[in-house]
N, CA, C and O atoms as a DFTB+ gen file, in Angstrom:
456 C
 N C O
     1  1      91.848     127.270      90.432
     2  2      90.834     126.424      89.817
     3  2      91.127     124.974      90.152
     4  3      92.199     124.403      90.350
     5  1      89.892     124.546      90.160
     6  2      90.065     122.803      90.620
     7  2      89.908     122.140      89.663
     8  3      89.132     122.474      88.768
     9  1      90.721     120.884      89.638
    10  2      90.328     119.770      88.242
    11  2      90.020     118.582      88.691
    12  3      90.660     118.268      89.695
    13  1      89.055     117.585      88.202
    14  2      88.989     116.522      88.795
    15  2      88.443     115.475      87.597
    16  3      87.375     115.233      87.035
    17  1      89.456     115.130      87.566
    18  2      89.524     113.552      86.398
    19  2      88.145     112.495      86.739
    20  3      88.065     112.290      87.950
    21  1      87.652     112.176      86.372
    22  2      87.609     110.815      86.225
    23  2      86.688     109.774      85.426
    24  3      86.611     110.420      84.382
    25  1      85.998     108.713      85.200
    26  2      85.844     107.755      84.179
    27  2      86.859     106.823      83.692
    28  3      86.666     106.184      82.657
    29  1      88.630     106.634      84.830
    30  2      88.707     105.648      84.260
    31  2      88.538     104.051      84.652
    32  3      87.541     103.657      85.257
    33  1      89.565     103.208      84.266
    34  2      88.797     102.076      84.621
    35  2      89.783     100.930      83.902
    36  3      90.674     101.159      83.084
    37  1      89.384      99.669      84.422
    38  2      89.769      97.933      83.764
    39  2      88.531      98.307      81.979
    40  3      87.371      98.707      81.882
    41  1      89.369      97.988      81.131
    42  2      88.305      97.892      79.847
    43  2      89.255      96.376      78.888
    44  3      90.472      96.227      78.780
    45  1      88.557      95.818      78.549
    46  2      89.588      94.732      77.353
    47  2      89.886      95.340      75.795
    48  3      89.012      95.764      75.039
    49  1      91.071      95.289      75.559
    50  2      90.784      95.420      74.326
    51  2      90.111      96.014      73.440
    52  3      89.013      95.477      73.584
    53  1      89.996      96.799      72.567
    54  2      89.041      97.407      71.818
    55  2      88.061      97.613      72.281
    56  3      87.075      97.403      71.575
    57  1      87.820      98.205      73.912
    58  2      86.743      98.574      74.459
    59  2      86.922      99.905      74.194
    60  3      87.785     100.456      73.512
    61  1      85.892     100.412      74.889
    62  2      85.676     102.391      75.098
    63  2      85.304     102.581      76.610
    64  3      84.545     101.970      77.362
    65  1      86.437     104.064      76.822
    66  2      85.907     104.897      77.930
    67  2      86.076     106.104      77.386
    68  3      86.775     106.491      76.450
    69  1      84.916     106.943      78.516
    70  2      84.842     108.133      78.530
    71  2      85.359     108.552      79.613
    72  3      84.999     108.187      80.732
    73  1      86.649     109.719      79.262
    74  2      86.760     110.247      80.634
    75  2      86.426     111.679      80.718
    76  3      86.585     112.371      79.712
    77  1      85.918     112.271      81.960
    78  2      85.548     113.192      82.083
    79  2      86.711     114.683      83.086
    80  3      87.598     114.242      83.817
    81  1      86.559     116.165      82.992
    82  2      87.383     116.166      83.456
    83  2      86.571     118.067      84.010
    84  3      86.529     119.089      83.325
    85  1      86.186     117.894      85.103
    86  2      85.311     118.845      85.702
    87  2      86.426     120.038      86.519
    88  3      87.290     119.829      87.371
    89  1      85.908     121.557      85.741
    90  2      86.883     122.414      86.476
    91  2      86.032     123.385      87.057
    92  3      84.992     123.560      86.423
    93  1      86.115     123.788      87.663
    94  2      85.553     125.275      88.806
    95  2      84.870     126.630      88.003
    96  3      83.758     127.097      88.252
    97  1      85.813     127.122      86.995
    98  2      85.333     128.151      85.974
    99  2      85.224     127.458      84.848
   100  3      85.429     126.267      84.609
   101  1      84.751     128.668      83.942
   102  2      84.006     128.737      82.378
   103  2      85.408     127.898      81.927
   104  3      86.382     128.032      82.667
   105  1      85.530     127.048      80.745
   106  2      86.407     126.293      80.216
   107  2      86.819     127.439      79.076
   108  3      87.986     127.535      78.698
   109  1      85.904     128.183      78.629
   110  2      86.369     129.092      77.492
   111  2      87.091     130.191      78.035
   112  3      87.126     131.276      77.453
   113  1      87.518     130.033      78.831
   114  2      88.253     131.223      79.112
   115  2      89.717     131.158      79.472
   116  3      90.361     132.031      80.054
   117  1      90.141     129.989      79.035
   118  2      91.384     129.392      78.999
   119  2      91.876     129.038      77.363
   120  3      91.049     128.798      76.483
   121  1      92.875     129.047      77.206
   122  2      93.964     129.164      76.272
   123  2      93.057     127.531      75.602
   124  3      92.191     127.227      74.781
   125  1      93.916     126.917      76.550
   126  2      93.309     125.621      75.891
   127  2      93.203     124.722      76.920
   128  3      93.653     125.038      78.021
   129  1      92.509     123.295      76.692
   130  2      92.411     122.010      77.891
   131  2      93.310     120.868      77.067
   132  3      93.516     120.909      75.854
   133  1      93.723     120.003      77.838
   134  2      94.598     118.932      77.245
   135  2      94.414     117.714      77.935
   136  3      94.068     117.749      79.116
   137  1      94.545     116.957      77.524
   138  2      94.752     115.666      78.336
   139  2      96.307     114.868      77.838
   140  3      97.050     114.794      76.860
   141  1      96.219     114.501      78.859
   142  2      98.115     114.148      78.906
   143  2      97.898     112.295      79.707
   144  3      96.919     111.879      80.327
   145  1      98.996     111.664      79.424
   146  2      98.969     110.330      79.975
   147  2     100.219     110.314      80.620
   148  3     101.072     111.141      80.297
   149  1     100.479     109.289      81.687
   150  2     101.834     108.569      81.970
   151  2     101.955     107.158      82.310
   152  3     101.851     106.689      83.443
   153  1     102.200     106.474      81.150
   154  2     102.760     105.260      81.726
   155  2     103.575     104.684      82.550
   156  3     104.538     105.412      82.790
   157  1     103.602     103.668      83.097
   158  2     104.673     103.272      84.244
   159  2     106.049     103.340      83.162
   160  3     106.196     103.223      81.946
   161  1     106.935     103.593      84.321
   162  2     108.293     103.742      84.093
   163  2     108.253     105.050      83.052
   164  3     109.351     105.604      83.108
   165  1     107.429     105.670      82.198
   166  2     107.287     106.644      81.247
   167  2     106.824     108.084      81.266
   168  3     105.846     108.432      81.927
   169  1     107.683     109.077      80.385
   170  2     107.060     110.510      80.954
   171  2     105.632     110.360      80.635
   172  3     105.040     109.391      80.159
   173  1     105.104     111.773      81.075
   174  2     104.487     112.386      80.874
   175  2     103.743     112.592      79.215
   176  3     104.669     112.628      78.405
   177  1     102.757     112.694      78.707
   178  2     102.767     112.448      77.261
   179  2     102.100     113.239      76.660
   180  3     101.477     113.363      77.715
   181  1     101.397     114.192      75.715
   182  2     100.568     114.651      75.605
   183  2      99.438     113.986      74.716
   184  3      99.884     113.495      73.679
   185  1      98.634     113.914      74.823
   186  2      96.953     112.917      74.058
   187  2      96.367     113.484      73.049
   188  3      96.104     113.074      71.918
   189  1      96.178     114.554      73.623
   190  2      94.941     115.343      72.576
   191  2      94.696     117.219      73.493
   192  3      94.770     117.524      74.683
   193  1      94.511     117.757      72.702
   194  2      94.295     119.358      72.893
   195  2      93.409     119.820      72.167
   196  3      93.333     119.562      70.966
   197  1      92.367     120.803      72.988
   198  2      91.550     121.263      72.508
   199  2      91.857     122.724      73.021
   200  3      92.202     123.063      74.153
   201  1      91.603     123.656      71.683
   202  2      91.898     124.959      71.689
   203  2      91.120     125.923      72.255
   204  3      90.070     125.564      71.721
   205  1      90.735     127.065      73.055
   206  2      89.404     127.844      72.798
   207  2      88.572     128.021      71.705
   208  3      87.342     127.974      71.678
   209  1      89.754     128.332      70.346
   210  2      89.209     128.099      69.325
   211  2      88.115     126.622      68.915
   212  3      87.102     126.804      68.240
   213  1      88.380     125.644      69.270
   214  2      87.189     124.564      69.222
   215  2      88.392     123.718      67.856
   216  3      87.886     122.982      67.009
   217  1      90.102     124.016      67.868
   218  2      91.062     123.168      67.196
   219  2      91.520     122.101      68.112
   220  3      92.163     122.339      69.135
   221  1      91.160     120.870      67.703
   222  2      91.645     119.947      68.322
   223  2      92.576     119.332      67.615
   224  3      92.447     119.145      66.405
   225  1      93.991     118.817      68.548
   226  2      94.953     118.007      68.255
   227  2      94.680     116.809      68.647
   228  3      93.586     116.564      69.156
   229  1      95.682     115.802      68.467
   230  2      95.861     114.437      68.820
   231  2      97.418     114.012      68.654
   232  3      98.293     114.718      68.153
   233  1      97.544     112.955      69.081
   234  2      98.774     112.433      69.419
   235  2      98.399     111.136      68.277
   236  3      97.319     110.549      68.201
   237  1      99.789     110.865      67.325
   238  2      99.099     110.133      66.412
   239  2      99.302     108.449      66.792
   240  3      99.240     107.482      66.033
   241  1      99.566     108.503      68.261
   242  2      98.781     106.745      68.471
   243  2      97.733     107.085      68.875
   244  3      97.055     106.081      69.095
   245  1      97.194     108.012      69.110
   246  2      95.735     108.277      69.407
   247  2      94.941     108.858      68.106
   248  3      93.821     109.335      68.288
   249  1      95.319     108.836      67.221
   250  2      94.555     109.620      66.268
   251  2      93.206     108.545      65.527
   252  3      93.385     107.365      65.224
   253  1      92.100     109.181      65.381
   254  2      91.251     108.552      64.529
   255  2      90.701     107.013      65.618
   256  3      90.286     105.936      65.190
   257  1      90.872     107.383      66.908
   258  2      90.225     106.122      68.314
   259  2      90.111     107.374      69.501
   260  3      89.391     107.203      70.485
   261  1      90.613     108.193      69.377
   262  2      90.118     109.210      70.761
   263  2      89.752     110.539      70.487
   264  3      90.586     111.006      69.711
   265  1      88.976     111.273      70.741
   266  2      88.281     112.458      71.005
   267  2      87.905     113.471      72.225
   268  3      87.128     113.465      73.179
   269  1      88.743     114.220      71.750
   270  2      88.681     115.633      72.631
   271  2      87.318     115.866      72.510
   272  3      86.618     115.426      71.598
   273  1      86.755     116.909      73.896
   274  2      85.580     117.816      73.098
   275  2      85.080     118.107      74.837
   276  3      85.333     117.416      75.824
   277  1      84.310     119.368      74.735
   278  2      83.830     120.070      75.505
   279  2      82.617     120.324      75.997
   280  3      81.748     120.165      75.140
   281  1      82.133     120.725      77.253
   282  2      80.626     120.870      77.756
   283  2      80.818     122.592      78.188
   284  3      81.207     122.680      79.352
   285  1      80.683     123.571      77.700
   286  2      80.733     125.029      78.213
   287  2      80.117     125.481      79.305
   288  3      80.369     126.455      80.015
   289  1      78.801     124.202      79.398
   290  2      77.513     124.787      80.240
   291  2      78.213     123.679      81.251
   292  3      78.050     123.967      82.436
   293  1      78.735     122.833      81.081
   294  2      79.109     121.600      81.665
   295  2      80.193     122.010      82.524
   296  3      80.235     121.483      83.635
   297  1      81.259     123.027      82.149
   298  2      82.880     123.175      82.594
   299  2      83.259     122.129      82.902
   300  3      83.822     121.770      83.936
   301  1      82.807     121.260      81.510
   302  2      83.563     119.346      81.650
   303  2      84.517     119.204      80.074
   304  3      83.943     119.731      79.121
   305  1      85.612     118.678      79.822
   306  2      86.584     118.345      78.869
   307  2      86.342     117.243      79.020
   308  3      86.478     116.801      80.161
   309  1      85.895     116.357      77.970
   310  2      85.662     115.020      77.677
   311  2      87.004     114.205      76.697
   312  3      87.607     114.555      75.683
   313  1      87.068     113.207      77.419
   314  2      88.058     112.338      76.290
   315  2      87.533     110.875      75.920
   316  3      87.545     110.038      76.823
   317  1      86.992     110.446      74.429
   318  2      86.154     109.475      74.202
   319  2      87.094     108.347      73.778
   320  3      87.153     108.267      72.551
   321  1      87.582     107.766      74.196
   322  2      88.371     106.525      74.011
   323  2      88.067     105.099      73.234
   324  3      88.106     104.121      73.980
   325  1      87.804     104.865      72.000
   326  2      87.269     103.721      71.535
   327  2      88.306     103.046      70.843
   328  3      89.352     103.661      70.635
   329  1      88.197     102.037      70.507
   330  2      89.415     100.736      70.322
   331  2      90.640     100.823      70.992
   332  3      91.786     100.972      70.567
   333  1      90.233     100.715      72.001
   334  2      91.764     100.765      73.206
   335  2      92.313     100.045      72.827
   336  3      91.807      99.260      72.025
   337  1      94.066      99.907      73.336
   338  2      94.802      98.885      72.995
   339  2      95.610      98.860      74.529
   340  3      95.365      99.726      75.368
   341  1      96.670      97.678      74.797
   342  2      97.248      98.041      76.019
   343  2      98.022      98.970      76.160
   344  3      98.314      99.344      77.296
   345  1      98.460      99.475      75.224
   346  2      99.716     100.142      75.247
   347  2      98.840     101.981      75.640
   348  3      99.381     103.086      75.680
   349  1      97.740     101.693      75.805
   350  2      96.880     103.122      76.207
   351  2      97.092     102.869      77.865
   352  3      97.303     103.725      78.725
   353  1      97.008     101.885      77.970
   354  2      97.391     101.765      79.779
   355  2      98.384     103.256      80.159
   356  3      99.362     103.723      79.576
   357  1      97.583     103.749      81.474
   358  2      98.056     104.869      81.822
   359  2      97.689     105.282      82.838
   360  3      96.977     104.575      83.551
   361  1      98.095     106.675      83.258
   362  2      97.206     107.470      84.448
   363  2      97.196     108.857      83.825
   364  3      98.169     109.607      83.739
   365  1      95.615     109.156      83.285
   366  2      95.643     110.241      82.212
   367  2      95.131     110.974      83.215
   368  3      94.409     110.654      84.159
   369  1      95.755     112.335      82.777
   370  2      95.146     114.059      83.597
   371  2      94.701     115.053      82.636
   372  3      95.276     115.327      81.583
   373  1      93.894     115.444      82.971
   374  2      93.692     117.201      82.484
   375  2      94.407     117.977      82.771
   376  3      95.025     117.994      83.836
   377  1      94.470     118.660      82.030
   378  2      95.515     120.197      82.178
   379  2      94.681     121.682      81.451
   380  3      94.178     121.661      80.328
   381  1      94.683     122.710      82.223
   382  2      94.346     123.810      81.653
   383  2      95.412     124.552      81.276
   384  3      95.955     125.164      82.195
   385  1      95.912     124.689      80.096
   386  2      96.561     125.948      79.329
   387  2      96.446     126.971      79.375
   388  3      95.382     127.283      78.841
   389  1      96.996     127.829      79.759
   390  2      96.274     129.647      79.796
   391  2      98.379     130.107      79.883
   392  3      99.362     129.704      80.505
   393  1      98.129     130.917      79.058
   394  2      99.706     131.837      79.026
   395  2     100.885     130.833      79.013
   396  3     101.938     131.002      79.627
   397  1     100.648     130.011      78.415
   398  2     102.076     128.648      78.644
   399  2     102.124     128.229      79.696
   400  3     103.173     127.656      79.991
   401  1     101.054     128.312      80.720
   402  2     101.408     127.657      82.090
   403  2     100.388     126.874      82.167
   404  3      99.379     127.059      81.487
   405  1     100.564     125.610      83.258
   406  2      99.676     124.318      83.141
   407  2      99.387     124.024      83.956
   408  3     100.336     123.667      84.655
   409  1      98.195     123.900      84.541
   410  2      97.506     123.625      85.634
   411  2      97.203     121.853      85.720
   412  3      96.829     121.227      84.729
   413  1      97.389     121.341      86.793
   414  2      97.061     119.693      86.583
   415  2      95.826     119.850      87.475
   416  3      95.472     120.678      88.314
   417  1      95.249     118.594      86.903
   418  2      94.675     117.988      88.005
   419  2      94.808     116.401      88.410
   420  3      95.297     115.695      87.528
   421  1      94.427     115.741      89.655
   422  2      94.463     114.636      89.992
   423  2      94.377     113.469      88.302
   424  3      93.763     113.850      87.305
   425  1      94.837     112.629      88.343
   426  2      95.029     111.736      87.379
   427  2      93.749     110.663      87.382
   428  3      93.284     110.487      88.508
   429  1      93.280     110.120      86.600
   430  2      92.443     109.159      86.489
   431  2      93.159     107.691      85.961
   432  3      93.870     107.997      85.004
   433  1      93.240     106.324      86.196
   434  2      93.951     105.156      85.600
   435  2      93.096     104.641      84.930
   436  3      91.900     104.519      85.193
   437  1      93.901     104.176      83.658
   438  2      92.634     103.447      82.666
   439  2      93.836     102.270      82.390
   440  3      95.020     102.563      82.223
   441  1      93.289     100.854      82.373
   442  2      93.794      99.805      81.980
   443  2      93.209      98.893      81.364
   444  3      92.173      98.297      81.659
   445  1      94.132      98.742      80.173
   446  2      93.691      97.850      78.987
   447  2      94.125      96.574      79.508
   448  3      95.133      96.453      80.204
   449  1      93.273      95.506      79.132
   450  2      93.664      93.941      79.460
   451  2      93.947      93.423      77.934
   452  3      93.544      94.276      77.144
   453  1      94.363      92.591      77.451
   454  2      94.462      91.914      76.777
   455  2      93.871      90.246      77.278
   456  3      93.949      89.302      76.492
């Protein structure tokens, strides 16, 4: 399966992006989708997870400013980003979950200015 990030971008401050994250098959037929970040010099991170079940997590510097959520007809995983801060500066990916194993795809960069 193919993944392909993207929507990100330069935003200031308490701006919003949407990123989008387009895969090959049905999205429901995977365990779960995730989006993950990495900052420079920094691992890998996890953001937010959305379950088959339709349970979404968050990462709690992301909690209550970003949103998971899904297109079925779409086979798109959306991540809604509002009141950015810099410290969201990153290069965020999708990941498909299925059996504990993780599929990436290409990364998208989103940078906060101050």
């Amino acid at each position: 399966v193919q993944l392909q990030a993207s929507g990100g971008g330069l935003v200031r401050v308490g701006g919003s992006l949407r990123l989008s994250c387009a895969t090959t098959r049905s999205i429901i037929r995977y365990d779960a989708m995730a989006w993950y970040r990495r900052a420079s010099g920094k691992q890998r991170e996890p953001v937010a997870v959305l379950t088959r079940g339709g349970d979404a997590n968050y990462a709690d510097s992301v909690k209550g400013r970003f949103t998971i959520s899904r297109d079925n007809a779409k086979k798109t995983v959306y991540l809604q980003m509002n009141n950015l801060k810099p410290e969201d500066t990153a290069v965020y990916y999708c990941s498909i979950i299925d059996d504990a194993r993780f599929q990436w795809g290409k990364g998208t960069l989103v940078t906060v200015s101050s």
